[in-house]
C-alpha angles and dihedrals in degrees: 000000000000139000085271090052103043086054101045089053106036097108083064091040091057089057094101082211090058113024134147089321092042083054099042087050086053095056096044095053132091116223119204109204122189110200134012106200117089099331092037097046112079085020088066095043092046086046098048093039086059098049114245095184093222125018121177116204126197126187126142091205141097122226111261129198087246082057102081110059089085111000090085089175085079141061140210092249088052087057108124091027116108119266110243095045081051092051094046096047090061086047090054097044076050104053118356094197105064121096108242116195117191125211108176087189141108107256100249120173090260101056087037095057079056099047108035085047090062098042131083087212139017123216116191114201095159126133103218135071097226095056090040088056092042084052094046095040089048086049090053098051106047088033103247122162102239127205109203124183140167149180139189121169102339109322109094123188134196136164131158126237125210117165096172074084107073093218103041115100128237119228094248086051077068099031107030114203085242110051119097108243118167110252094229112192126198087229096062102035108022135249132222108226092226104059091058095046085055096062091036085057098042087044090065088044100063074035098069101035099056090051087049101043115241129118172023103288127208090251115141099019130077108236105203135180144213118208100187094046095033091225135137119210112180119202125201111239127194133216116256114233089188091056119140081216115043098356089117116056135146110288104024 
């Protein structure tokens, strides 16, 4: 860590929790980030501003002009530009020094096996079930703790899973593949900026402070807000033995 670095991250140094040794383990780390729309966007730009030394970013998807009322990663003269080259030019104007890797693809089992393998932590910011239970099965089975959020009108969720824990839940122990949840869009329902804004932000947050090592996680309780109360409940939530994803681990 040189004099620059030393300077640019000094406000996280003097946190007696993170330090010098909480700042050298962030930029050595390697952040996997599905999704760069609502959720994506201030995850990226916390991510990039404190210096994850590689972050990997995948999204299908171009930015739109009903993008950015809430997708602040983005601008109006970006519109048209895929997403994840958009997102990685603001974390670059941001911090130069960071590593930026671009997947404009939908995140299928197959590219997923490839990319969690490689990352110290997983943040899905994505906005569909399928894709949320591809993420989760892939971070089960390579063992990668995953951060998942979302967020739909003005009620937001977020919890960690870390099954390298054996009594930490996966998602689908909360939201099994076969139930029959109803697949809710922004596009069709709505959805207030800065509620998204509130879990991206809180996503980078349990983020950070599992690559830098300082604790405790979310993981195993449901974080949820409340946009129009501004207020936060968290629920416990317990691990599933009998889970189609992780039901069946060493020691059981």
């Amino acid at each position: 860590m040189d004099d620059d670095d030393l300077l640019r991250y000094s406000r996280h140094i003097l946190l007696e929790e993170f330090g010098i040794d909480g700042q050298a383990r962030v930029s050595a780390a390697h952040a996997l980030v599905i999704g760069v729309g609502g959720l994506g966007s201030p995850v990226v730009l916390y991510l990039a501003a404190a210096g994850v030394g590689r972050i990997t970013l995948v999204d299908d998807d171009d930015l739109d002009l009903t993008n950015l009322q809430r997708q602040v990663a983005h601008t109006t003269a970006r519109v048209g530009m895929a997403k994840v080259d958009s997102a990685a030019e603001a974390m670059r104007a941001i911090n130069p020094d960071i590593a930026v890797e671009t997947h404009r693809l939908r995140a299928d089992s197959e590219l997923l096996a490839r990319l969690v393998a490689a990352a110290d932590v997983v943040i899905d910011c994505s906005d569909n079930f399928a894709t949320r239970h591809a993420v989760n099965r892939a971070c089960v089975t390579l063992g990668k703790p995953l951060v998942a959020g979302a967020a739909i009108r003005f009620d937001g969720q977020l919890s960690v899973y870390d099954t390298r824990d054996p009594a930490s839940p996966c998602y689908a122990c909360l939201f099994p593949p076969d139930a029959n949840f109803e697949e809710t869009r922004c596009a069709v329902l709505g959805v207030f900026a800065p509620v998204v804004g509130t879990i991206g932000t809180l996503q980078a947050s349990e983020a950070l402070k599992l690559l830098a090592g300082i604790g405790p996680s979310l993981a195993g309780s449901l974080l949820m807000f409340d946009g129009r109360r501004t207020a936060f409940d968290t629920l416990r939530v317990a691990r599933d033995p009998g889970c189609s994803v992780c039901g069946h681990r060493p020691g059981d």
